[in-house]
Legacy VTK file of the C-alpha trace (Angstrom):
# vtk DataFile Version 3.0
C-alpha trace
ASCII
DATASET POLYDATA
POINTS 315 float
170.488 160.952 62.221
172.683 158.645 60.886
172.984 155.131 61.227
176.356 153.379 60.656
176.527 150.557 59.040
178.126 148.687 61.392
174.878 149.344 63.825
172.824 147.995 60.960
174.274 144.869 60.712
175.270 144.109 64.844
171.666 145.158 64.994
170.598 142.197 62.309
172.854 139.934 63.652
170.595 140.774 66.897
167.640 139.842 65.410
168.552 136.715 63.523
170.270 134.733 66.515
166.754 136.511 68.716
165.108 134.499 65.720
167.007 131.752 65.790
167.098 130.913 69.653
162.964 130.908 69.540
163.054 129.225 66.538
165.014 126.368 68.670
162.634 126.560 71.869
159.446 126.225 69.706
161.046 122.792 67.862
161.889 121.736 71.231
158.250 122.268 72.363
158.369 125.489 73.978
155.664 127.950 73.645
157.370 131.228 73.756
155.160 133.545 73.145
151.810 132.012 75.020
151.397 130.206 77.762
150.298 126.637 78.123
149.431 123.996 80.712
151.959 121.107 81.314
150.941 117.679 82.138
153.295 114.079 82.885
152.881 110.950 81.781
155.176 107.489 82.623
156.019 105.483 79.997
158.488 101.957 80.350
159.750 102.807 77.350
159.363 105.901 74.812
160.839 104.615 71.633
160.293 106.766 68.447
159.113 109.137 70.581
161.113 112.793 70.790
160.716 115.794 72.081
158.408 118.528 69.978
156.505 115.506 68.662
152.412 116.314 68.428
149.882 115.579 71.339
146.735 114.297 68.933
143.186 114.288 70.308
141.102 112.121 67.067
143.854 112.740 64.959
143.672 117.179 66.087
147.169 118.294 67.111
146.478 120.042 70.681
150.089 120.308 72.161
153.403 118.949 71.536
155.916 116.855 73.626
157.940 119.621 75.743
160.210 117.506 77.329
161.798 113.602 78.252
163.555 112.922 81.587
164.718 109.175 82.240
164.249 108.107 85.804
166.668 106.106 88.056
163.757 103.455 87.838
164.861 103.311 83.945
160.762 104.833 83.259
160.780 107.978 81.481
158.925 111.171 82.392
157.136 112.810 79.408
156.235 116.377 79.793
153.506 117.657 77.641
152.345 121.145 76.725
148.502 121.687 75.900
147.006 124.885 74.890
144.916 126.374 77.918
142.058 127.014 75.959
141.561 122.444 75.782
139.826 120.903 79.039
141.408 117.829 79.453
139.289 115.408 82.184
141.204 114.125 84.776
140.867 110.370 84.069
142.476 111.177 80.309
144.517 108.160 79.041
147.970 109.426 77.168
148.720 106.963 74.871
151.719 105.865 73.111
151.045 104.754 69.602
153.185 104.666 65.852
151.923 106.810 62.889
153.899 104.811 60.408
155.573 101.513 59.596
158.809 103.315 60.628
157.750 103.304 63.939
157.627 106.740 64.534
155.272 107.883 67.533
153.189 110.502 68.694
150.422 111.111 71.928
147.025 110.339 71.342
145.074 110.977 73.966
141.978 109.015 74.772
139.632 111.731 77.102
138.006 110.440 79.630
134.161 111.009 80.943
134.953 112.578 83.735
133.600 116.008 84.956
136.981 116.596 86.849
139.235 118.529 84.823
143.161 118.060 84.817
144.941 120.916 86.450
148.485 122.138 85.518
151.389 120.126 86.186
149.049 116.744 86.939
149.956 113.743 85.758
148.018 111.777 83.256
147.442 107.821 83.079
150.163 106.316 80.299
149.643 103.738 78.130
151.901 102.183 75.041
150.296 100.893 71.727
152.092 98.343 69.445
153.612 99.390 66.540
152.192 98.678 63.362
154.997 96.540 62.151
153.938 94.607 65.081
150.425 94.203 64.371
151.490 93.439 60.367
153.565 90.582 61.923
150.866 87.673 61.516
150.518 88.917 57.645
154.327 89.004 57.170
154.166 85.497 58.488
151.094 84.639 56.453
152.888 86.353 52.883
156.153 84.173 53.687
153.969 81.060 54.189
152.291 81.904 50.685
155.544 82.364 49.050
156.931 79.382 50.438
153.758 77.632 48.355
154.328 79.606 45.078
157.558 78.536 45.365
156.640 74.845 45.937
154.122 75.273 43.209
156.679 76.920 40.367
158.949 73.731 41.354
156.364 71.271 40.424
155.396 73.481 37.311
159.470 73.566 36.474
158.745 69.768 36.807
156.068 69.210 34.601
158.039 71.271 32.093
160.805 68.487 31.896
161.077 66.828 28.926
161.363 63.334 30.742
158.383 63.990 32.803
156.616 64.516 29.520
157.445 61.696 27.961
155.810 60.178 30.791
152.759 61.695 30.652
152.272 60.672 27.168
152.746 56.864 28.273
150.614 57.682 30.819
147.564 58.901 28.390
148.932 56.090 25.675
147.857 53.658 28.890
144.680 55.226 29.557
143.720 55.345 26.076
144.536 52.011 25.842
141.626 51.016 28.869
139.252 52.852 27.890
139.688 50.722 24.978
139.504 47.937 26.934
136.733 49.256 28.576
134.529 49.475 25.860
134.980 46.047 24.371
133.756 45.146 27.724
131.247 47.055 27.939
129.792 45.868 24.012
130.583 41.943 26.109
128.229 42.922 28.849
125.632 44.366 26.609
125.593 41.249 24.461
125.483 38.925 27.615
122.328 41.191 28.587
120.598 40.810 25.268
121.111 37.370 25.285
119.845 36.409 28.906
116.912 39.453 29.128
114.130 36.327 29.334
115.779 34.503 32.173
116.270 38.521 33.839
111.854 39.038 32.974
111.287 35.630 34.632
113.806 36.810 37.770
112.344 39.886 38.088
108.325 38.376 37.643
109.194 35.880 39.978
111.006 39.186 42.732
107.479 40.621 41.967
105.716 37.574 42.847
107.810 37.032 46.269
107.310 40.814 46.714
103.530 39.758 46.838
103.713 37.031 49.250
105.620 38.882 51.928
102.762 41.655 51.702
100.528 39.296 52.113
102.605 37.504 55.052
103.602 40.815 56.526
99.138 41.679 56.983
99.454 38.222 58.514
101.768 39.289 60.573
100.463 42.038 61.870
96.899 40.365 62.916
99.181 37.836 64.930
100.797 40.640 66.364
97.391 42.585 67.298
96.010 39.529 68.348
99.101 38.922 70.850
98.999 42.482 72.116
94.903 42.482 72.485
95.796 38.972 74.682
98.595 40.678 76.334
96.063 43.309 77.169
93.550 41.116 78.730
96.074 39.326 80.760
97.194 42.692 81.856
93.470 43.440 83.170
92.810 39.883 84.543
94.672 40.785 88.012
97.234 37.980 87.027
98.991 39.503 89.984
96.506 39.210 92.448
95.384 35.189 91.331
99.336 34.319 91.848
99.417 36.066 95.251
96.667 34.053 96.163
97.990 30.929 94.934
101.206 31.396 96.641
99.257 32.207 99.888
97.162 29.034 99.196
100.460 26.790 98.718
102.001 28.300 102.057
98.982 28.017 104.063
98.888 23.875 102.764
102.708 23.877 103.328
102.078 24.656 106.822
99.252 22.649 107.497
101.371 19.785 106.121
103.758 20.985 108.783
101.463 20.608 111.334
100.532 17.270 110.625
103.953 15.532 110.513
104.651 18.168 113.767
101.667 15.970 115.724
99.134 19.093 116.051
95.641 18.846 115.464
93.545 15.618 115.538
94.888 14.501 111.923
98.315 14.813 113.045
97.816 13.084 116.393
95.694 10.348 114.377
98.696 9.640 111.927
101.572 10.352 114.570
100.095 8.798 118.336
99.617 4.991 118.267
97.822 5.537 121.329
94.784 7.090 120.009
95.093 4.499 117.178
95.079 1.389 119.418
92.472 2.677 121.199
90.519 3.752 118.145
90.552 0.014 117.060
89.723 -1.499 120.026
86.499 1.018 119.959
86.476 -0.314 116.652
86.281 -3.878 117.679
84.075 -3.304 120.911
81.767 -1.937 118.432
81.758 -5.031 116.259
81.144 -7.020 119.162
78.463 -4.907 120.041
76.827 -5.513 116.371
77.698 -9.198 116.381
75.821 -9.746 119.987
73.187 -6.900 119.328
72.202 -9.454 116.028
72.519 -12.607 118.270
70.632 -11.420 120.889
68.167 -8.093 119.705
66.014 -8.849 122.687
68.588 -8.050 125.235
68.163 -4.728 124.006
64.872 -4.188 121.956
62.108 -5.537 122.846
58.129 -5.218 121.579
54.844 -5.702 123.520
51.782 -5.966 121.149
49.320 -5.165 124.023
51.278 -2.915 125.460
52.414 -4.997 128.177
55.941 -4.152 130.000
58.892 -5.499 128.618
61.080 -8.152 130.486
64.220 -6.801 132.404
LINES 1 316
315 0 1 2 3 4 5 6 7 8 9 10 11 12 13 14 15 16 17 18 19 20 21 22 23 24 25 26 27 28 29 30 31 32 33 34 35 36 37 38 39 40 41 42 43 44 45 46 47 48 49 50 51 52 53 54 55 56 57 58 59 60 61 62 63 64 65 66 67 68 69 70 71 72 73 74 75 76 77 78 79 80 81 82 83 84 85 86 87 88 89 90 91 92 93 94 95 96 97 98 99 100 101 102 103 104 105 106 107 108 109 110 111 112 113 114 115 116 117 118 119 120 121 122 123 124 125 126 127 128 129 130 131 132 133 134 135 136 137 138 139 140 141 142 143 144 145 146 147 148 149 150 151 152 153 154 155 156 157 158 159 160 161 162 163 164 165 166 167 168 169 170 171 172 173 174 175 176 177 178 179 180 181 182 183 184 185 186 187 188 189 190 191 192 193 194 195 196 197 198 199 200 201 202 203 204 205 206 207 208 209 210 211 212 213 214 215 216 217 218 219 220 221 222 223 224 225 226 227 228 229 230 231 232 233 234 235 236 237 238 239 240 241 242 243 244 245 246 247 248 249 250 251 252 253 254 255 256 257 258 259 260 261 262 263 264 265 266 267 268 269 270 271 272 273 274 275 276 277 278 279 280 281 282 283 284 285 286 287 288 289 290 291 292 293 294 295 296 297 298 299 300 301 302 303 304 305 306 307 308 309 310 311 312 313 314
C-alpha cells in the first residue's frame, strides 16, 4: 500500500507539535511520562524563582518547581514535583536560596530527622535565604571604603610629586642637615666639658658611694629600732594592758564614789566632816578627857591607890 505524501507529512506535522506540546509541559515542570509526588510550600516572596526551576537536596537535583499561584494574602504557593522513588520526612525545610550573584534561585531542601514521611500533596515548612549580593554587601562596603583610601593616598602621592612641595622638602633636609650640624658641635662641647670636670664627677660619685654606705649602715640601724619597737609592742600586747586599765578605771570610780559619799554625809567620815554635832560633841569628849588627865595627875590617889601590907585602900 501506498502512502501519499500528503499523509506523510500531516502525519509529521502530528508528531512534531505531539513533540512539541511535551516538550512545553516538561520545561514547565510536568512529568509526562512518570508520575511524581507534589508537595507546597509558602513563600512571602519568590523572586528569581520560576517555574521548572530544580528542587536540590546537597546540591542533587530531585524534582523541579511545577507550579506558582499568588494568594489574595499577596504569599505565593509553590508547587513542587519530587520523584516517588525520594522519601522526604515530614518536618523537611524547603528553602529559598540564590545560586548566583544574579540572584537567580532554586529549592534546597534541608531534610529533616524525622521518621514520618511526607505524603502527596502535603505541605512543606518554607524558608527564604539572602541572596548572595546581599551577603557580599559588607565587602562592597569594605572595597569602597578601601578605594576611598587609595584614592586619598594617590592624592597625597600626586602631592608629593609637585614641584613646589619638593622644593620644600629639600629646605626641609637643608634644615635638618643643618642641626645635626649643630648637634654635633654640641655634642664635641659636652664631651670637652666632661673631660675637663671628670675629677670633680670621681669625687661626686666617691662621695654617692660613701653616702650609699652610711644609709646601709643607718637603714641596719633602723631596722633593730624597728624590731626592738615591735618586740616592745609585743610585750605590751601580752602584759593584759587591757585588763590593768579596766582595773584602774574601776579603782577611780569606786574612789569617785566614795568621795561622793563623803560630801553626801554617809558613813562616819562623812558625818565627821559634814555634822557639827558629832564634832562639838567629839571636842567636848575631847576636853572632858583633858580634864580627866589634868585632875587624874593632880590627884592619882582619888583613883589609884597602893597598900604595901596589903591593907585596904581608903574610899
Amino acid at each position: 500500500m501506498k502512502i501519499s505524501n500528503e499523509t506523510k507529512i500531516g502525519i509529521l506535522t502530528a508528531l512534531g507539535i505531539t513533540i512539541l506540546i511535551l516538550t512545553y509541559s516538561y520545561l514547565r515542570g510536568n512529568d509526562v511520562f512518570s508520575s511524581t509526588n507534589k508537595f507546597y510550600a509558602i513563600y512571602d516572596s519568590v523572586e528569581g524563582l520560576s517555574v521548572s526551576k530544580p528542587v536540590l537536596v546537597n546540591g542533587f537535583p530531585i524534582g523541579r518547581v511545577s507550579k506558582m499561584d499568588l494568594r489574595p494574602d499577596g504569599k505565593t504557593v509553590v508547587q513542587f514535583k519530587i520523584e516517588p522513588k525520594y522519601n522526604i520526612p515530614n518536618n523537611t525545610l524547603a528553602k529559598l536560596v540564590s545560586t548566583d550573584l544574579l540572584g537567580t534561585k532554586a529549592i534546597v531542601f534541608e531534610m529533616g530527622n524525622s521518621k514520618v514521611y511526607a505524603e502527596d500533596q502535603d505541605t512543606l515548612k518554607a524558608d527564604i535565604q539572602g541572596s548572595l549580593a546581599q551577603s557580599l554587601q559588607p565587602i562592597q562596603k569594605k572595597a569602597e571604603h578601601l578605594i576611598n583610601k587609595l584614592d586619598s593616598s594617590l592624592a597625597a602621592v600626586n602631592k608629593i610629586l609637585n614641584p613646589e612641595f619638593q622644593k620644600n622638602v629639600d629646605r626641609s633636609f637643608l634644615s635638618i642637615a643643618n642641626s645635626l650640624q649643630t648637634l654635633e658641635g654640641t655634642t664635641k662641647k659636652i664631651d670637652a666639658l666632661v673631660a675637663a670636670q671628670s675629677g670633680r664627677i670621681n669625687g661626686i660619685m666617691a662621695n654617692a658611694e660613701d653616702v650609699s654606705s652610711n644609709l646601709k649602715t643607718s637603714t641596719s640601724h633602723l631596722n633593730a629600732i624597728a624590731t626592738n619597737a615591735e618586740t616592745l609592742s609585743h610585750d605590751m600586747a601580752n602584759g593584759n594592758i587591757k585588763q590593768t586599765l579596766d582595773n584602774a578605771n574601776k579603782a577611780v570610780a569606786d574612789l569617785q564614789a566614795a568621795i561622793s559619799k563623803i560630801n553626801n554625809g554617809q558613813g562616819s567620815v562623812g558625818l565627821l566632816l559634814n555634822d557639827d554635832k558629832l564634832y562639838k560633841n567629839l571636842n567636848d569628849a575631847s576636853a572632858n578627857l583633858n580634864a580627866l588627865f589634868i585632875d587624874l595627875k593632880a590627884h592619882p590617889k582619888r583613883y589609884v591607890s597602893f597598900s604595901v601590907f596589903g591593907g585596904k585602900k581608903d574610899k
